[in-house]
C-alpha positions as CSV (number, residue, x, y, z in Angstrom):
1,X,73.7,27.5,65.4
2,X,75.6,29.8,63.0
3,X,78.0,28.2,60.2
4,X,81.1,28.7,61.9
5,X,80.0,26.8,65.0
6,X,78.9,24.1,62.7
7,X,82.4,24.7,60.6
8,X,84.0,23.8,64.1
9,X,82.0,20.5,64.7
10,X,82.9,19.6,61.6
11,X,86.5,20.1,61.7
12,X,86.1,18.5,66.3
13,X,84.4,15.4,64.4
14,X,87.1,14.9,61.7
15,X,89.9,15.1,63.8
16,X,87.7,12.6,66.2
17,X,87.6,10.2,64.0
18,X,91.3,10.5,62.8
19,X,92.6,9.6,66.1
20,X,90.5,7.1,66.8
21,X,91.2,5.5,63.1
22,X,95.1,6.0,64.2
23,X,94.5,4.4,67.8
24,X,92.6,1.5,66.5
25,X,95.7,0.8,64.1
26,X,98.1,1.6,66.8
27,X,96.4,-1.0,68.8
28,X,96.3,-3.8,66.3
29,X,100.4,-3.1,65.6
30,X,101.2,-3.6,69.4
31,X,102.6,-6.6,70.5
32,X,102.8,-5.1,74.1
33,X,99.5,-6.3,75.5
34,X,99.3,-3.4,78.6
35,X,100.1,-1.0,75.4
36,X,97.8,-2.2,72.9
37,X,95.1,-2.2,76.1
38,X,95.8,1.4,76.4
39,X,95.5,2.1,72.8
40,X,92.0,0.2,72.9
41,X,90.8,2.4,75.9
42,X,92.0,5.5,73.7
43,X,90.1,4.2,70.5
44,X,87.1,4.2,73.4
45,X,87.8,8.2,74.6
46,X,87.5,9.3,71.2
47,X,84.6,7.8,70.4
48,X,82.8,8.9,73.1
49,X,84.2,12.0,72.1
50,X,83.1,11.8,68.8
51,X,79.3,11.4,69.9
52,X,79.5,14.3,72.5
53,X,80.0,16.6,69.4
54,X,77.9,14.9,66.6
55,X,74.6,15.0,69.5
56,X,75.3,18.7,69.3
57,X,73.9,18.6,66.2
């Protein structure tokens, strides 16, 4: 793998983990409960997001 490729995990897993930090706070702020489900099921998404690129390492 060059170091750009790696550059662009990098960059996929920050921005990963960003929105899921931001959906997990989204969730907790929500006091509509079909809402804050969604927000939870998001928070889910990008994590599994989140592994798909750190097992391409």
């Amino acid at each position: 793998m060059t170091s750009k490729e790696l550059l662009y995990i990098e960059d996929a897993l920050g921005h990963e983990n960003f929105m899921k930090s931001c959906a997990q706070k989204a969730s907790s702020q929500l006091t509509d409960a079909t809402l804050s489900t969604y927000m939870g099921e998001l928070v889910q998404k990008h994590n599994e997001i989140f592994n798909k690129f750190l097992n391409l390492l």
